[in-house]
N, CA, C and O of each residue as an XYZ file, in Angstrom:
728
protein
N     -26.315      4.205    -17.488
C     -26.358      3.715    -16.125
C     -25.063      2.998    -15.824
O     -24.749      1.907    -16.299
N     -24.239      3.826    -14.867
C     -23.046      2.743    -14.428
C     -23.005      2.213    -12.920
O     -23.761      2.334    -11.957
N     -22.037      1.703    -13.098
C     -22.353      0.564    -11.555
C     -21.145      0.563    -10.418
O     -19.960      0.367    -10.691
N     -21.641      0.807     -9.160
C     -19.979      0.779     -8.584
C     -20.840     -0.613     -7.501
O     -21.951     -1.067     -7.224
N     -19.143     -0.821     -7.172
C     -18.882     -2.211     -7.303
C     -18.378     -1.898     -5.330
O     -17.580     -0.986     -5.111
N     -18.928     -2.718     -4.132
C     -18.930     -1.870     -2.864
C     -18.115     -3.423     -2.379
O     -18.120     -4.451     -3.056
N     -17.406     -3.226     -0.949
C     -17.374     -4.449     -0.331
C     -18.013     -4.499      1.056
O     -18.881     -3.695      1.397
N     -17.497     -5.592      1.938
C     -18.918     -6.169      2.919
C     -19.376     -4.853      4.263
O     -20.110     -4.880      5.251
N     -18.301     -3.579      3.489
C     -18.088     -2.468      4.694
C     -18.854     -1.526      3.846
O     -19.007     -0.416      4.355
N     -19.305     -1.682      2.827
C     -20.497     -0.832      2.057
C     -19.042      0.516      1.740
O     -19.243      1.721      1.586
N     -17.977     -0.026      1.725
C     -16.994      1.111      1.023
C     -16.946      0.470     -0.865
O     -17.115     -0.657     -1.330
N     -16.657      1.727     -1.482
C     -16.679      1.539     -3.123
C     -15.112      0.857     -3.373
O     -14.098      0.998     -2.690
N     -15.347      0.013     -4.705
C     -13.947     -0.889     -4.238
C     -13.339      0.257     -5.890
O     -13.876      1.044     -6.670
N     -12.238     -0.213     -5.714
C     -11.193      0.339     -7.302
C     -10.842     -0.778     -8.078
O      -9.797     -1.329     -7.731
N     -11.255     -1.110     -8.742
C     -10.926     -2.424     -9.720
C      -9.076     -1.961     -9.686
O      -8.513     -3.045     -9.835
N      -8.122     -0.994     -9.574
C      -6.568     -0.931     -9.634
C      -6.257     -1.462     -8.293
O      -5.039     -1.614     -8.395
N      -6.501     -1.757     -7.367
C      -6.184     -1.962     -6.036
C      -6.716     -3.338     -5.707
O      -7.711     -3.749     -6.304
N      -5.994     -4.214     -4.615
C      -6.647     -5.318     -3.893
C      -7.364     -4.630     -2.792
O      -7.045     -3.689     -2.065
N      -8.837     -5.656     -2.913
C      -9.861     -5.529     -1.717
C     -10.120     -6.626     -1.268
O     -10.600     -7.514     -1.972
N      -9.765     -6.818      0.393
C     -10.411     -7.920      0.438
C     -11.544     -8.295      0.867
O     -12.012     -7.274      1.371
N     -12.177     -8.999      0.969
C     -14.110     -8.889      1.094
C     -14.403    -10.350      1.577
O     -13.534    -11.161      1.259
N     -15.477    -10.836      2.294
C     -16.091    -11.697      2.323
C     -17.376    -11.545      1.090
O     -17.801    -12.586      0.588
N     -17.898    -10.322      0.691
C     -18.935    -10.399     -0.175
C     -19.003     -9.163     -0.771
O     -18.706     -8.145     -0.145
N     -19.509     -9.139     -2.375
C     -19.116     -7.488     -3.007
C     -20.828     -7.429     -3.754
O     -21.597     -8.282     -4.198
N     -20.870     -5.774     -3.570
C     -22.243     -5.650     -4.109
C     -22.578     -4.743     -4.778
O     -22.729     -3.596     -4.358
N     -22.821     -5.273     -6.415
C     -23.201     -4.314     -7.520
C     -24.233     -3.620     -7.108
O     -25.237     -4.209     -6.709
N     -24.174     -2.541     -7.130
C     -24.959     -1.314     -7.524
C     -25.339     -0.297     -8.386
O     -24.553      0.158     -9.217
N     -26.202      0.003     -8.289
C     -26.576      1.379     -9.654
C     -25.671      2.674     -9.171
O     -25.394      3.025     -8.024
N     -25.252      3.354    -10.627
C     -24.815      4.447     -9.396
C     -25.913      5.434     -9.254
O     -25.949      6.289     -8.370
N     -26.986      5.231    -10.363
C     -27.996      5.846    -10.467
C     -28.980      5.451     -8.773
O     -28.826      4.230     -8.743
N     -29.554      5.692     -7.894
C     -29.998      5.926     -6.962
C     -29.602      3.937     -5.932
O     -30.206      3.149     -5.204
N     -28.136      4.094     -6.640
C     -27.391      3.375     -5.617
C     -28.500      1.900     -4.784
O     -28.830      1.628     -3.630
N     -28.709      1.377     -5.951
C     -30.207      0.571     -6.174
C     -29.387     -0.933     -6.305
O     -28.990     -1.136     -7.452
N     -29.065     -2.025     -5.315
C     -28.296     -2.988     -5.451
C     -28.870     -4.190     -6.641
O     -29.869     -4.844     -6.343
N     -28.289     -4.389     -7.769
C     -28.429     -5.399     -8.260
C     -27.712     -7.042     -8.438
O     -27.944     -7.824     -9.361
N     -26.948     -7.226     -7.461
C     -26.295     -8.653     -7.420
C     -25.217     -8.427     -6.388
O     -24.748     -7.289     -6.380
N     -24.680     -9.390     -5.419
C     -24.145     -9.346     -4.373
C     -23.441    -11.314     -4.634
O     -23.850    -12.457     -4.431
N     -22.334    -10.697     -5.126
C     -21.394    -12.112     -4.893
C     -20.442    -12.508     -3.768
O     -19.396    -11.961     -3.417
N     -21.277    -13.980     -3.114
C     -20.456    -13.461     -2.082
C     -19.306    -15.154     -1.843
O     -19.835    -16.260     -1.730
N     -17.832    -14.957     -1.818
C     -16.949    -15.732     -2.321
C     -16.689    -16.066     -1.069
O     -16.883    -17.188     -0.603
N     -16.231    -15.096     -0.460
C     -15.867    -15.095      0.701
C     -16.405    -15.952      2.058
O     -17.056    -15.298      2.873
N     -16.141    -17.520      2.365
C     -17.333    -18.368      2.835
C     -16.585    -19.436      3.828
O     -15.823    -19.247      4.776
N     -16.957    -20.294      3.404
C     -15.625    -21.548      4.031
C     -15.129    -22.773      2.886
O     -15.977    -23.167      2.085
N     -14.179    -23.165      2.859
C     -14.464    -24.053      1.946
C     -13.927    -25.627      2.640
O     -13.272    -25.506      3.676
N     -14.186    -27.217      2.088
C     -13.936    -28.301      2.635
C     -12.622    -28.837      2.229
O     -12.738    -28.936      1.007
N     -11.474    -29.227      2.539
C     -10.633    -29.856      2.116
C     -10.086    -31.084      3.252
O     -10.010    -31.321      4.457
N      -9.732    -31.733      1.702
C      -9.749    -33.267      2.436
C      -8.742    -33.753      2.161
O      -8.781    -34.825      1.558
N      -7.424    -33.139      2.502
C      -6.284    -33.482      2.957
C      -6.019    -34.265      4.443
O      -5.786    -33.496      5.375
N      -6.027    -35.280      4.663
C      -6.144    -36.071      6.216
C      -5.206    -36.114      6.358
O      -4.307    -36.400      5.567
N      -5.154    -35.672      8.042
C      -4.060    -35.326      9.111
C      -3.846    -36.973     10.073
O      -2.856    -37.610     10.434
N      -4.974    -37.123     10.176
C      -5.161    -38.375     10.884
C      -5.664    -39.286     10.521
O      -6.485    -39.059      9.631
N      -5.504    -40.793     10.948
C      -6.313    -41.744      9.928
C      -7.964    -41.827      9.976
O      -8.600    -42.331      9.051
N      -8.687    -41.186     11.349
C      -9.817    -41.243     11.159
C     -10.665    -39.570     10.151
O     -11.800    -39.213      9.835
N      -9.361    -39.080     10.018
C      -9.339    -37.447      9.017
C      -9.604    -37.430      7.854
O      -8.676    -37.648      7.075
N     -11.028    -37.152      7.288
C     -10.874    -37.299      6.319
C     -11.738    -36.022      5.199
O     -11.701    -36.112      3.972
N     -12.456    -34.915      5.941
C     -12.542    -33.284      5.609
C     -12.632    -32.764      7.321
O     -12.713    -31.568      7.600
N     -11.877    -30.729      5.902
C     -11.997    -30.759      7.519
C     -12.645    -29.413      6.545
O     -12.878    -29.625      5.355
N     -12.892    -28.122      7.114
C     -13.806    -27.008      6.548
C     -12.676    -25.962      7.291
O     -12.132    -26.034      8.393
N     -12.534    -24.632      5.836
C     -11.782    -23.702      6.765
C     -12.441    -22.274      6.229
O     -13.589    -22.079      5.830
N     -11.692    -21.642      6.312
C     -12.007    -20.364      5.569
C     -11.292    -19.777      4.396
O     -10.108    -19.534      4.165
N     -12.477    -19.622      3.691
C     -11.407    -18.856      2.261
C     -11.328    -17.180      2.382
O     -12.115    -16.421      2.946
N     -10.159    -16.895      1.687
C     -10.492    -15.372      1.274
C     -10.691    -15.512     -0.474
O     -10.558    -16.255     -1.447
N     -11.225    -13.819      0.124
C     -11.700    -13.646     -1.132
C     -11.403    -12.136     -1.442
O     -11.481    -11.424     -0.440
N     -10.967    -11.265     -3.018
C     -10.026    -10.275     -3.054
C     -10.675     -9.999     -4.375
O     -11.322    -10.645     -5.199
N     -10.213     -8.704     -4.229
C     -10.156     -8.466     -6.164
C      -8.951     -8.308     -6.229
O      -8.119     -8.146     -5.336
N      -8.812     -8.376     -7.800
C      -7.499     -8.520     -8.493
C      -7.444     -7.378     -9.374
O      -8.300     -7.159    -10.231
N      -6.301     -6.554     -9.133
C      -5.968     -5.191    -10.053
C      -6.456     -5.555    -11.622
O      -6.007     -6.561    -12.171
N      -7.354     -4.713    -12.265
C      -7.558     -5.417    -13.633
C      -5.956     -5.293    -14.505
O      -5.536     -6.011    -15.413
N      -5.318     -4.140    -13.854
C      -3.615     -4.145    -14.847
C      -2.826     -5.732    -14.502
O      -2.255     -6.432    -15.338
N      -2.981     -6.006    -13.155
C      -2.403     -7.770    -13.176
C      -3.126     -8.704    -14.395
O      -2.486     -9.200    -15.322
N      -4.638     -8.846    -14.197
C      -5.241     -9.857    -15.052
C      -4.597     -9.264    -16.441
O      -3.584     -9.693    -16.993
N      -5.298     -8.343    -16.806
C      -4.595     -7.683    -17.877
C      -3.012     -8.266    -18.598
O      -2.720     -8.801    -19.668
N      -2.207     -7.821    -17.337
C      -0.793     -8.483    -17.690
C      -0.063    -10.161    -17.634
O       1.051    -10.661    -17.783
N      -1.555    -10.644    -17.303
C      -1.146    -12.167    -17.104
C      -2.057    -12.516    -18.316
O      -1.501    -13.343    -19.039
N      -3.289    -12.138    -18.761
C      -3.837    -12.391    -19.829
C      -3.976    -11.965    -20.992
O      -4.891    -12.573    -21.547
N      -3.330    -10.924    -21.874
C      -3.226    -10.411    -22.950
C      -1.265     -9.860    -22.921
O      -0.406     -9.404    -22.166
N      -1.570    -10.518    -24.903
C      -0.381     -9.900    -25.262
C       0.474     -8.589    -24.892
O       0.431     -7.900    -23.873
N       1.076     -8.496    -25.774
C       1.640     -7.222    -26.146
C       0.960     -6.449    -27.465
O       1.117     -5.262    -27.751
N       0.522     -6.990    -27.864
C       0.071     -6.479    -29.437
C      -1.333     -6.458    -28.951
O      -2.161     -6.274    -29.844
N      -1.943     -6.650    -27.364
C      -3.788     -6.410    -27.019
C      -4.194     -7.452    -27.581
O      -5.251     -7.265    -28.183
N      -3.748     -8.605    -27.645
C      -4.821     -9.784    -27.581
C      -4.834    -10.785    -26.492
O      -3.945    -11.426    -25.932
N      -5.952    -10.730    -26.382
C      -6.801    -11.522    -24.854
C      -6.496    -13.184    -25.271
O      -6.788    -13.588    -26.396
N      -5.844    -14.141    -24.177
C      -5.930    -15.305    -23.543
C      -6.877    -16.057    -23.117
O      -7.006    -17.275    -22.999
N      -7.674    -14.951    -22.853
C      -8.837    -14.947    -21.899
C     -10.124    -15.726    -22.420
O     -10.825    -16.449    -21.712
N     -10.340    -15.437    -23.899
C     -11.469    -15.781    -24.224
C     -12.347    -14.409    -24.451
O     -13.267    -14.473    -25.266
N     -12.064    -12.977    -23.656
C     -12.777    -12.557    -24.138
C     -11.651    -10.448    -24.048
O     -10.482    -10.266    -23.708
N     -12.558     -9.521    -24.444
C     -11.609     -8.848    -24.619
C     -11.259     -8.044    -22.947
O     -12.266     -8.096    -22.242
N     -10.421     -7.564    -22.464
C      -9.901     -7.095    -21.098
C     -10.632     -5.282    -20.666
O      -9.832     -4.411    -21.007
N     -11.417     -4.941    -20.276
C     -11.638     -3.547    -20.059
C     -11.162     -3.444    -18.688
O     -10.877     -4.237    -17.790
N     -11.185     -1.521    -18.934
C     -10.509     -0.748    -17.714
C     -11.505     -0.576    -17.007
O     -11.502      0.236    -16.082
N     -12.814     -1.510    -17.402
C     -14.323     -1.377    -16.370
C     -14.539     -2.690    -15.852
O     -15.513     -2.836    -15.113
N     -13.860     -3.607    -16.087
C     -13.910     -4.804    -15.191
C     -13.197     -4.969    -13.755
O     -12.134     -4.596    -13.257
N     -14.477     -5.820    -13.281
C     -13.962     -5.994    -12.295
C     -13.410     -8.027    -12.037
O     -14.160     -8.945    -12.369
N     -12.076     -8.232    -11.438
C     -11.945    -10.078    -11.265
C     -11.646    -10.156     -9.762
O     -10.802     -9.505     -9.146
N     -12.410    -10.981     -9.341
C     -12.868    -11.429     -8.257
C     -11.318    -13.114     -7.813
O     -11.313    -14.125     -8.515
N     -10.757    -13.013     -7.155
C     -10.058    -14.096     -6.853
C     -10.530    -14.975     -5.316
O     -11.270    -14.398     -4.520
N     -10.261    -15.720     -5.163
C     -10.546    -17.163     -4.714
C      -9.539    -17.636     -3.977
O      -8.965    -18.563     -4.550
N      -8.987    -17.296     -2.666
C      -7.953    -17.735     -2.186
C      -7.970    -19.238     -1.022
O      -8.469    -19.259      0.103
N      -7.429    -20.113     -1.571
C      -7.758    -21.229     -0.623
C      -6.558    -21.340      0.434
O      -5.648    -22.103      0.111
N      -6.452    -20.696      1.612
C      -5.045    -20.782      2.570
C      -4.278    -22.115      2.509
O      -3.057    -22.150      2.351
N      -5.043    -23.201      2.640
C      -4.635    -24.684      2.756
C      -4.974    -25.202      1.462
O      -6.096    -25.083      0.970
N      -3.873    -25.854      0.837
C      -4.509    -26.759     -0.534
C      -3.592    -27.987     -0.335
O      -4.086    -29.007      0.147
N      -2.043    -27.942     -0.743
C      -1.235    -28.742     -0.555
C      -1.567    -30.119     -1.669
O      -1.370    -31.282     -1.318
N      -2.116    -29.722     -3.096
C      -2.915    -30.223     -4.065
C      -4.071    -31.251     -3.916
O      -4.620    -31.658     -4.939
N      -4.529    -31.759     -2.508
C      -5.622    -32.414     -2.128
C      -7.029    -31.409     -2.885
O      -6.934    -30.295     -3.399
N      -8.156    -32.185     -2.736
C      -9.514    -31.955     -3.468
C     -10.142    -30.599     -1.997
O     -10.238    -30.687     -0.773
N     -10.399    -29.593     -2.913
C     -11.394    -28.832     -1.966
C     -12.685    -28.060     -2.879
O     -12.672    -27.550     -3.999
N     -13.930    -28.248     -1.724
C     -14.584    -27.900     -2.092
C     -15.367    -26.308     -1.726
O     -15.480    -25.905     -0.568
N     -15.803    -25.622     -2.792
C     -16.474    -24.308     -2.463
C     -17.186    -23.777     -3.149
O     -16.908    -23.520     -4.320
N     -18.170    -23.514     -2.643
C     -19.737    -23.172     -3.245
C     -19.925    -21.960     -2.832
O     -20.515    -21.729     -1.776
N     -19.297    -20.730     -3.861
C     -19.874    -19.549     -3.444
C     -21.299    -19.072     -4.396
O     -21.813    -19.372     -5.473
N     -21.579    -18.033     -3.114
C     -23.068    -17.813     -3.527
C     -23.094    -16.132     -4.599
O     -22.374    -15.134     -4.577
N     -24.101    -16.466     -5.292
C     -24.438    -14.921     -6.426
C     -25.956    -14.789     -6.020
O     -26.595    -15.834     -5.905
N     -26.535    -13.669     -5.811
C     -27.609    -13.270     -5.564
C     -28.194    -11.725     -6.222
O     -27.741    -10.581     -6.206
N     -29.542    -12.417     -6.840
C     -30.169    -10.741     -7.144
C     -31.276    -10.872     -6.737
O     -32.196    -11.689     -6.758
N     -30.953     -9.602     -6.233
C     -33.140     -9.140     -5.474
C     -33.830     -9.103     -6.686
O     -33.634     -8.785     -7.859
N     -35.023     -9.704     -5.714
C     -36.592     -9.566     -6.328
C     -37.401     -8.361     -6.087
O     -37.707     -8.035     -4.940
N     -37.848     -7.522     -7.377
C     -38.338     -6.155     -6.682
C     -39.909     -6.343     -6.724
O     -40.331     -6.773     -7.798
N     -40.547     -6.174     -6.051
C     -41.907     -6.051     -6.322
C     -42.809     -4.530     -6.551
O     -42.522     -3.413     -6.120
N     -43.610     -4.823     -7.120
C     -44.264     -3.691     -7.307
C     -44.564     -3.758     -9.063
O     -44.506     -4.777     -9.752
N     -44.926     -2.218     -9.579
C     -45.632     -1.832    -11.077
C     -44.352     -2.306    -11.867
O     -43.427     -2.584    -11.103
N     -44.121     -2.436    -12.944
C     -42.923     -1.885    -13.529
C     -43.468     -1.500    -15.246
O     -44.288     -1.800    -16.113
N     -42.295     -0.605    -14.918
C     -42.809      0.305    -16.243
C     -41.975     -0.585    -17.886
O     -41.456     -1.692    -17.744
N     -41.987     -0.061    -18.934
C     -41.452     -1.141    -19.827
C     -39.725     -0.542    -19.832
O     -39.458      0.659    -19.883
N     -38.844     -1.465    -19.781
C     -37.514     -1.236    -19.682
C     -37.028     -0.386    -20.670
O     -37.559     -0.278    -21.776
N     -35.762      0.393    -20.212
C     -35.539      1.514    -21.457
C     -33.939      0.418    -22.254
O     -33.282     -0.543    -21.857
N     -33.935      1.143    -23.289
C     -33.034      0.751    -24.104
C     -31.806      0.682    -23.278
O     -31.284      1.526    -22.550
N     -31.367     -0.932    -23.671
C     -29.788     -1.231    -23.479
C     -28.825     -0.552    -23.438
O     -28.438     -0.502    -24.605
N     -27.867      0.285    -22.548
C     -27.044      0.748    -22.886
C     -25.623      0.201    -22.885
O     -25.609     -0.993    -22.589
N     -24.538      0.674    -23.107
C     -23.223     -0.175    -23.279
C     -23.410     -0.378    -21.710
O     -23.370     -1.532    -21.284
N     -23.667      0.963    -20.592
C     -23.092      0.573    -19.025
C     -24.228     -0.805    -18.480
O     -24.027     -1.652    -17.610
N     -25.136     -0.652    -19.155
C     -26.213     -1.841    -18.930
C     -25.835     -3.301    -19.259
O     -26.093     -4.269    -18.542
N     -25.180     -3.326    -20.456
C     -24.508     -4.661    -21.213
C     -23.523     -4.744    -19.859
O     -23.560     -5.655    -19.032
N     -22.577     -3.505    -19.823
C     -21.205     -4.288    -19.258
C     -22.049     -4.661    -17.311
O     -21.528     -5.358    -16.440
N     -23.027     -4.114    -17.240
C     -23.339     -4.762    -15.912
C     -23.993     -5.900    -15.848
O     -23.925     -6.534    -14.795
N     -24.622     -6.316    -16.744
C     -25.209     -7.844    -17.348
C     -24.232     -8.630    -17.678
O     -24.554     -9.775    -17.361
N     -22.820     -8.591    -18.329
C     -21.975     -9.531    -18.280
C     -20.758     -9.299    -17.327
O     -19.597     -9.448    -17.710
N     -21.054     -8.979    -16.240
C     -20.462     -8.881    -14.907
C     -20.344    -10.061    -14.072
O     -19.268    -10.345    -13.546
N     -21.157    -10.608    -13.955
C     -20.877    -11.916    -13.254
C     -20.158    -12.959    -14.005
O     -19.485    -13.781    -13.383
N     -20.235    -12.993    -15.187
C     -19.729    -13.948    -16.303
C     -18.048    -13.489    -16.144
O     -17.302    -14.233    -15.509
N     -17.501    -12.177    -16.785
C     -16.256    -11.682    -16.636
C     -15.965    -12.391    -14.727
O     -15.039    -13.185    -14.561
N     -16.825    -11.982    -13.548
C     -16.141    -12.531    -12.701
C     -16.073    -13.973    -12.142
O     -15.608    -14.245    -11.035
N     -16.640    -14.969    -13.115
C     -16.851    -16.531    -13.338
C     -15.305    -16.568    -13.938
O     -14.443    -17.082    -13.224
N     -14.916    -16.005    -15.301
C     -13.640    -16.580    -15.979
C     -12.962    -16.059    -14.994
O     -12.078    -16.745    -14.482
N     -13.206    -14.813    -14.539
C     -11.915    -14.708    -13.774
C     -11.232    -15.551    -12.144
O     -10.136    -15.672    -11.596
N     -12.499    -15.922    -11.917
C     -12.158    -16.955    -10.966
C     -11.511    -18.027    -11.413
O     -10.422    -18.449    -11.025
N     -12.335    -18.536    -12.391
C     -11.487    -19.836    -13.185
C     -10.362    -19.595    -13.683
O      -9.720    -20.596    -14.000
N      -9.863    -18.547    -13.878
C      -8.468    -18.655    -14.429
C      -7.172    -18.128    -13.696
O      -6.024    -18.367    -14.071
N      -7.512    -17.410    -12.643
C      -7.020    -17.869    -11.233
C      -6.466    -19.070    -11.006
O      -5.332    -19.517    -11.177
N      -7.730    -19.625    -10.482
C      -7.531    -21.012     -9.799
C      -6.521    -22.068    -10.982
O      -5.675    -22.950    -10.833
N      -7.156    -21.406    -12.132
C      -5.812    -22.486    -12.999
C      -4.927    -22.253    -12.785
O      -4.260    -23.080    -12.164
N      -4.315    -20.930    -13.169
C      -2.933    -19.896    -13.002
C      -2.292    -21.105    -11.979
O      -1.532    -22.030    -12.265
N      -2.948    -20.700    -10.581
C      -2.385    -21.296     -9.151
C      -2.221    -23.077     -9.250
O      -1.220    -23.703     -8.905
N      -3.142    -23.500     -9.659
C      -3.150    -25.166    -10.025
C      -1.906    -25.524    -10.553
O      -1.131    -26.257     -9.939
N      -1.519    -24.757    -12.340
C      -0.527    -24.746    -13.368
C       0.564    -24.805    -12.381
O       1.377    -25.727    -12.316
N       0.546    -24.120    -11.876
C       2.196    -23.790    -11.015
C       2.100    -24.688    -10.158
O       2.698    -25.679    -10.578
N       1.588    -24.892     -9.013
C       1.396    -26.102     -8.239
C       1.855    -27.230     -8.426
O       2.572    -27.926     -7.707
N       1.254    -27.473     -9.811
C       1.482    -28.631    -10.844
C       3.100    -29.072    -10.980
O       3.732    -30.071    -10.635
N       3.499    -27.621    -11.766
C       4.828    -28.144    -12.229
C       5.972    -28.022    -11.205
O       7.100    -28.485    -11.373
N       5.508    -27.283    -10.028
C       6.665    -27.347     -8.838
C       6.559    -28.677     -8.200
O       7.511    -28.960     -7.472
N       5.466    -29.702     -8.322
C       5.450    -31.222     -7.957
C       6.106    -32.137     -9.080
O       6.408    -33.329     -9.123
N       6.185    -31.233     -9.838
C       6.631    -32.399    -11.195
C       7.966    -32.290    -11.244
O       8.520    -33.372    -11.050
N       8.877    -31.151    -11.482
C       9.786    -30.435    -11.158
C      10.500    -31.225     -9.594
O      11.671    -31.605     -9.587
N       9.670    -31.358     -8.473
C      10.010    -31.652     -7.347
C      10.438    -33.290     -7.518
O      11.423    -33.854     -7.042
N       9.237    -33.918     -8.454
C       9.533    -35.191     -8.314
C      10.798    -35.828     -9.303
O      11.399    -36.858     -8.999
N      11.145    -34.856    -10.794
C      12.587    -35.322    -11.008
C      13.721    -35.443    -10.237
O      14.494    -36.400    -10.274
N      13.816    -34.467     -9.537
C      14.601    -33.889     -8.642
C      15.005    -35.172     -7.479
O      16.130    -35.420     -7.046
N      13.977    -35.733     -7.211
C      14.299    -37.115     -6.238
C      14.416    -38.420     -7.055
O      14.916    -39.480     -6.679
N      13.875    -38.142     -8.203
C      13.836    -39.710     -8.528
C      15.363    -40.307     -8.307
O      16.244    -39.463     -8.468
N      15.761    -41.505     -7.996
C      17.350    -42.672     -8.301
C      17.198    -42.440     -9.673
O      16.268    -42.322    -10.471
N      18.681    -42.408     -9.684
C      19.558    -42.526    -10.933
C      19.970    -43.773    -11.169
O      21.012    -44.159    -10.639
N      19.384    -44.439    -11.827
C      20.059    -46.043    -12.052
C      21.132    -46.069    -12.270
O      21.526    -45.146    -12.982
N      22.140    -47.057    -11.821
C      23.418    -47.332    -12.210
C      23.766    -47.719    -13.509
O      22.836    -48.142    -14.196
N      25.207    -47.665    -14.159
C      24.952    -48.858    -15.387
C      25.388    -49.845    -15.059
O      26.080    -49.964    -14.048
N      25.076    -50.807    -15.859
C      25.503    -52.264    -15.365
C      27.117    -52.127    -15.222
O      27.820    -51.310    -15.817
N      27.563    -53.172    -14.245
C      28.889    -53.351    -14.309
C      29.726    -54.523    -15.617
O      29.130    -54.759    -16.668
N      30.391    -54.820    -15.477
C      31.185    -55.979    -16.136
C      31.296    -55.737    -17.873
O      30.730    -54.876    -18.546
N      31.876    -56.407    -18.145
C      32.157    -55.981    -19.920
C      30.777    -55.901    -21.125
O      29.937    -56.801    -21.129
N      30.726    -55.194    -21.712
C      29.391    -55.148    -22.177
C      29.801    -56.199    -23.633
O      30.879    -56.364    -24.203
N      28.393    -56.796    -23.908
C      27.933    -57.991    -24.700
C      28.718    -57.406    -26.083
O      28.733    -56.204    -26.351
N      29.278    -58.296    -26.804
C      29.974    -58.231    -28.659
C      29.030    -58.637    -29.066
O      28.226    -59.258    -28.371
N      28.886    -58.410    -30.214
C      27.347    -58.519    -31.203
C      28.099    -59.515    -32.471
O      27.435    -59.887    -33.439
């Protein structure tokens, strides 16, 4: 049983290509039977104040997939070993998290994961298969991959403020006048 992976236009996405989506939804490809719908794509709060009575304001995020050959090339060697924590397939899919406004202030975003409830008989489940595993640890692969995104983008953030702030600090003078004999 394998799974294609749709966005909020019910078109099939390509894990090699950016999509951008407000919300993406696993499916069977077997009678195209939805099992989980993540949806990233939302608003999020940031509380960067403009004014003194400013203190959140709410905007909109995007939300994209990420070519698995980028993650791939930002998270594993040359010699195929994963950064990641776990190993990289050409069947994953990573979900990114784009916040338009950050400017390193605190923002908040609560995206939603959802699986239907089916009702009715059910018969006893058939044996695990690998396409069954890799659709059960699908949401997990697109958890790290959010998180390591958002670090990626943080990391850099980081050191272009740090970087920014040598850059201004004063240069103390040295003292003037004859220096002290011992």
């Amino acid at each position: 049983m394998g799974c294609n992976v749709m966005d909020e236009k019910g078109l099939r996405v390509d894990n090699n290509n950016v999509t951008e989506s407000s919300c993406f939804d696993v499916k069977a490809k077997l009678g195209n039977a939805s099992f989980a719908t993540v949806k990233l794509g939302s608003t999020y709060d940031w509380s960067k104040p403009v004014a003194v009575n400013d203190t959140i304001r709410t905007l909109n995020v995007t939300s994209k997939t990420t070519p698995v050959g980028s993650f791939k090339a930002s998270f594993e060697s040359e010699s195929g070993k994963s950064s990641a924590g776990f190993d990289i397939s050409a069947m994953m899919y990573f979900l990114s998290v784009e916040f338009p406004r950050w400017d390193g202030y605190t923002v908040y975003n609560d995206p939603e994961v959802g699986f239907p409830v089916c009702k009715g008989n059910f018969a006893a489940p058939p044996e695990p298969t690998p396409d069954a595993a890799l659709a059960q640890n699908w949401l997990i692969f697109v958890a790290i991959g959010a998180v390591a995104t958002v670090a990626v983008v943080f990391r850099n953030k980081i050191k272009h403020v740090f970087s920014h702030l040598r850059k201004t600090q004063e240069v103390k003078p040295a003292p003037h006048g004859p220096s002290p004999t011992p």
